[in-house]
N, C-alpha and C positions, 0 to 999 in steps of 0.2 A: 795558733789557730785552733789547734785541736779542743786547749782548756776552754775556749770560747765557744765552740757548737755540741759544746757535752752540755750543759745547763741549759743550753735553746732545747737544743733532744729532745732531752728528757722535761723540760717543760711541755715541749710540744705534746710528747706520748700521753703526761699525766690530764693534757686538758681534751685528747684523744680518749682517751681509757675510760677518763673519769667523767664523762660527758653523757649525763643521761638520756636512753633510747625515748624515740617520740613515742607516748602513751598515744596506744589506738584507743580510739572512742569504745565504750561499750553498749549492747546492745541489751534491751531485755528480754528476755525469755520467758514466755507463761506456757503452763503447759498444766491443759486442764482433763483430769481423768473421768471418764465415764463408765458407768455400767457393771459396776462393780457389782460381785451379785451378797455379799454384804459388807460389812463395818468392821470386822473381826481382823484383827493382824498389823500388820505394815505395809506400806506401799512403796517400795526401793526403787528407786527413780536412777538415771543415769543419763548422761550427751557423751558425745562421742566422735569424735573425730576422724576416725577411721575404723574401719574394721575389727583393727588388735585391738580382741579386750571385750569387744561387744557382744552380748549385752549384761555380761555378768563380773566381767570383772571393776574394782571402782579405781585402784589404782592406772588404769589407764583411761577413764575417764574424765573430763574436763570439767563437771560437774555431780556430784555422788550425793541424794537426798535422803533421805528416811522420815517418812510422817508415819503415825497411824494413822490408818484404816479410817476411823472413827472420825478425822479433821475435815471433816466435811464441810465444804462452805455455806454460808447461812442459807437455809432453803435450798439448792440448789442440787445438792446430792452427790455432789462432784469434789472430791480433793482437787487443790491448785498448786502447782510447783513452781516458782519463778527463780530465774537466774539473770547475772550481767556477765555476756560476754561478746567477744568479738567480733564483729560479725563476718559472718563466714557458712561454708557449710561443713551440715551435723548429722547425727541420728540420735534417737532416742529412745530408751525404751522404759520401761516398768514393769513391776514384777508384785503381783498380791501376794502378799505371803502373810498366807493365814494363818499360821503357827509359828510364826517367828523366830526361822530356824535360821534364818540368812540364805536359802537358797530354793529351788525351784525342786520341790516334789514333784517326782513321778511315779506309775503305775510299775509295776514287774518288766512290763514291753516298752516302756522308757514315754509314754503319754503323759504328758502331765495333768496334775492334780490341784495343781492350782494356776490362778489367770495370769497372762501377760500380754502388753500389748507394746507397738512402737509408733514412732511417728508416720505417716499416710496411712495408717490402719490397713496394713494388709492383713489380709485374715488364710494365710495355708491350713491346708487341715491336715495335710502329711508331712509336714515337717518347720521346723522355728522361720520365723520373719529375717530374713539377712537384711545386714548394714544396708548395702544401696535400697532395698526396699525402703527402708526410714530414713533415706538422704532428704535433708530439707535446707533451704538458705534461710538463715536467716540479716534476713534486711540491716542495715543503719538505725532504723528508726523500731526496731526491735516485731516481736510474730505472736501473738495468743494462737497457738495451736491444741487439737484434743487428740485424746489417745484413746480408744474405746477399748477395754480389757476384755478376751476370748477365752472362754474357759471351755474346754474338752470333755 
Protein backbone atom coordinates (compact mmCIF):
# COMPACT_ATOMS: atom_id res chain seq x y z
CA UNK A 1 0.00 0.00 0.00
CA UNK A 2 2.62 2.16 0.90
CA UNK A 3 4.55 1.93 -2.93
CA UNK A 4 0.91 2.93 -4.18
CA UNK A 5 0.31 6.36 -2.30
CA UNK A 6 4.01 7.63 -2.64
CA UNK A 7 3.42 8.35 -6.64
CA UNK A 8 -0.32 9.75 -5.75
CA UNK A 9 1.78 12.16 -2.98
CA UNK A 10 3.99 13.19 -4.73
CA UNK A 11 1.92 13.61 -7.83
CA UNK A 12 -0.40 15.34 -5.74
CA UNK A 13 2.35 17.92 -4.04
CA UNK A 14 3.92 18.52 -7.61
CA UNK A 15 0.41 19.62 -9.14
CA UNK A 16 0.02 21.58 -5.68
CA UNK A 17 3.52 23.24 -5.74
CA UNK A 18 3.67 23.56 -9.34
CA UNK A 19 0.08 25.18 -9.82
CA UNK A 20 0.37 28.80 -10.83
CA UNK A 21 -1.00 31.72 -8.33
CA UNK A 22 -4.08 33.56 -9.70
CA UNK A 23 -2.56 36.73 -11.56
CA UNK A 24 -4.31 39.96 -9.93
CA UNK A 25 -5.51 42.30 -12.35
CA UNK A 26 -3.39 45.35 -12.62
CA UNK A 27 -4.21 48.72 -12.46
CA UNK A 28 -2.72 52.00 -13.99
CA UNK A 29 -1.19 54.57 -12.37
CA UNK A 30 -0.61 58.06 -13.79
CA UNK A 31 0.81 60.43 -11.93
CA UNK A 32 1.28 63.92 -13.22
CA UNK A 33 3.88 66.52 -11.71
CA UNK A 34 3.30 70.00 -11.50
CA UNK A 35 5.03 73.29 -10.71
CA UNK A 36 8.12 72.51 -11.01
CA UNK A 37 10.04 75.88 -10.84
CA UNK A 38 12.31 74.68 -13.84
CA UNK A 39 13.60 71.84 -16.40
CA UNK A 40 16.97 71.34 -15.06
CA UNK A 41 17.76 67.79 -13.46
CA UNK A 42 15.61 64.69 -12.67
CA UNK A 43 12.50 63.83 -11.30
CA UNK A 44 12.73 60.51 -9.04
CA UNK A 45 9.52 59.32 -8.63
CA UNK A 46 8.67 56.35 -6.22
CA UNK A 47 4.95 54.13 -4.82
CA UNK A 48 5.13 52.70 -1.85
CA UNK A 49 3.53 50.49 0.21
CA UNK A 50 4.19 51.31 3.37
CA UNK A 51 6.05 53.42 5.20
CA UNK A 52 9.55 51.43 5.23
CA UNK A 53 11.51 53.08 2.80
CA UNK A 54 9.45 56.07 2.08
CA UNK A 55 10.32 58.36 0.34
CA UNK A 56 13.81 57.74 -0.51
CA UNK A 57 14.54 54.66 -0.58
CA UNK A 58 13.89 52.58 -4.26
CA UNK A 59 14.56 49.18 -3.03
CA UNK A 60 11.68 49.21 -1.00
CA UNK A 61 9.61 50.58 -3.33
CA UNK A 62 6.95 48.92 -5.64
CA UNK A 63 7.69 51.26 -8.42
CA UNK A 64 11.19 53.45 -8.79
CA UNK A 65 11.16 56.06 -11.85
CA UNK A 66 13.84 58.60 -13.19
CA UNK A 67 12.83 61.00 -15.99
CA UNK A 68 14.52 64.31 -16.69
CA UNK A 69 13.36 67.32 -15.76
CA UNK A 70 13.16 68.42 -19.32
CA UNK A 71 10.29 65.38 -20.44
CA UNK A 72 7.63 67.53 -20.25
CA UNK A 73 4.46 66.63 -21.87
CA UNK A 74 3.59 68.40 -24.99
CA UNK A 75 2.25 71.84 -23.96
CA UNK A 76 1.31 71.01 -20.82
CA UNK A 77 4.45 71.79 -18.61
CA UNK A 78 3.99 68.71 -16.50
CA UNK A 79 6.17 65.44 -16.51
CA UNK A 80 3.90 62.11 -16.40
CA UNK A 81 4.73 58.94 -14.62
CA UNK A 82 2.68 55.79 -15.29
CA UNK A 83 2.75 52.56 -13.81
CA UNK A 84 0.68 48.85 -13.58
CA UNK A 85 -0.02 47.72 -10.41
CA UNK A 86 -2.29 46.12 -8.11
CA UNK A 87 -4.66 47.66 -6.79
CA UNK A 88 -4.49 48.47 -3.50
CA UNK A 89 -3.35 51.27 -1.23
CA UNK A 90 -0.13 53.59 -1.77
CA UNK A 91 1.87 56.66 -1.47
CA UNK A 92 3.91 58.39 -3.50
CA UNK A 93 6.36 60.71 -3.72
CA UNK A 94 9.03 62.82 -6.01
CA UNK A 95 11.92 64.44 -5.66
CA UNK A 96 13.39 67.39 -8.20
CA UNK A 97 16.73 66.84 -8.16
CA UNK A 98 18.39 69.48 -9.98
CA UNK A 99 21.87 68.43 -9.88
CA UNK A 100 21.55 64.98 -10.24
CA UNK A 101 23.20 63.72 -7.31
CA UNK A 102 20.48 60.93 -6.32
CA UNK A 103 19.45 62.71 -3.33
CA UNK A 104 17.63 65.58 -1.51
CA UNK A 105 20.00 68.75 -0.80
CA UNK A 106 19.73 70.63 2.17
CA UNK A 107 20.75 73.89 3.74
CA UNK A 108 23.35 73.61 6.97
CA UNK A 109 19.79 73.44 9.37
CA UNK A 110 18.84 70.50 7.30
CA UNK A 111 15.91 72.82 4.82
CA UNK A 112 15.98 71.53 1.76
CA UNK A 113 17.16 72.90 -1.36
CA UNK A 114 15.62 71.36 -3.70
CA UNK A 115 11.43 70.46 -4.46
CA UNK A 116 9.57 67.47 -3.34
CA UNK A 117 6.18 66.58 -3.32
CA UNK A 118 3.68 63.44 -2.55
CA UNK A 119 0.48 62.24 -3.29
CA UNK A 120 -2.65 64.57 -1.68
CA UNK A 121 -0.19 67.34 -1.73
CA UNK A 122 0.27 68.06 1.57
CA UNK A 123 2.27 70.98 1.92
CA UNK A 124 4.17 71.13 5.98
CA UNK A 125 6.55 73.87 6.24
CA UNK A 126 8.26 72.37 9.36
CA UNK A 127 9.01 69.12 8.49
CA UNK A 128 8.80 66.22 5.45
CA UNK A 129 5.11 64.84 4.23
CA UNK A 130 4.78 61.26 6.03
CA UNK A 131 3.44 57.97 4.26
CA UNK A 132 -0.20 58.17 5.67
CA UNK A 133 -0.22 61.76 4.36
CA UNK A 134 0.23 60.42 0.73
CA UNK A 135 -2.07 57.23 1.30
CA UNK A 136 -4.14 56.91 -1.84
CA UNK A 137 -6.31 53.87 -3.17
CA UNK A 138 -5.97 53.02 -6.03
CA UNK A 139 -9.22 51.67 -7.85
CA UNK A 140 -9.41 48.40 -10.42
CA UNK A 141 -9.91 50.55 -13.08
CA UNK A 142 -6.80 52.37 -12.35
CA UNK A 143 -6.31 56.83 -10.82
CA UNK A 144 -4.57 59.92 -12.85
CA UNK A 145 -3.53 61.69 -9.90
CA UNK A 146 -1.01 65.17 -9.47
CA UNK A 147 1.74 65.95 -7.27
CA UNK A 148 2.50 69.58 -7.09
CA UNK A 149 6.33 70.08 -6.19
CA UNK A 150 7.09 72.70 -2.79
CA UNK A 151 10.31 74.05 -2.80
CA UNK A 152 11.43 76.03 0.51
Amino acid sequence: MKRTMTPILIGLLVCLCGAAPATQPLATLTIKITDLRNHRGELIFGVFRSADGFPTESGKSVDWQVKAADATDEGAGTVTFTCRLPPGRYGASVLHDENKNGKMDKNFVGVPLEGYGVTNNPKPKTRAATFKESLFTLPAEGATLTISVQYF
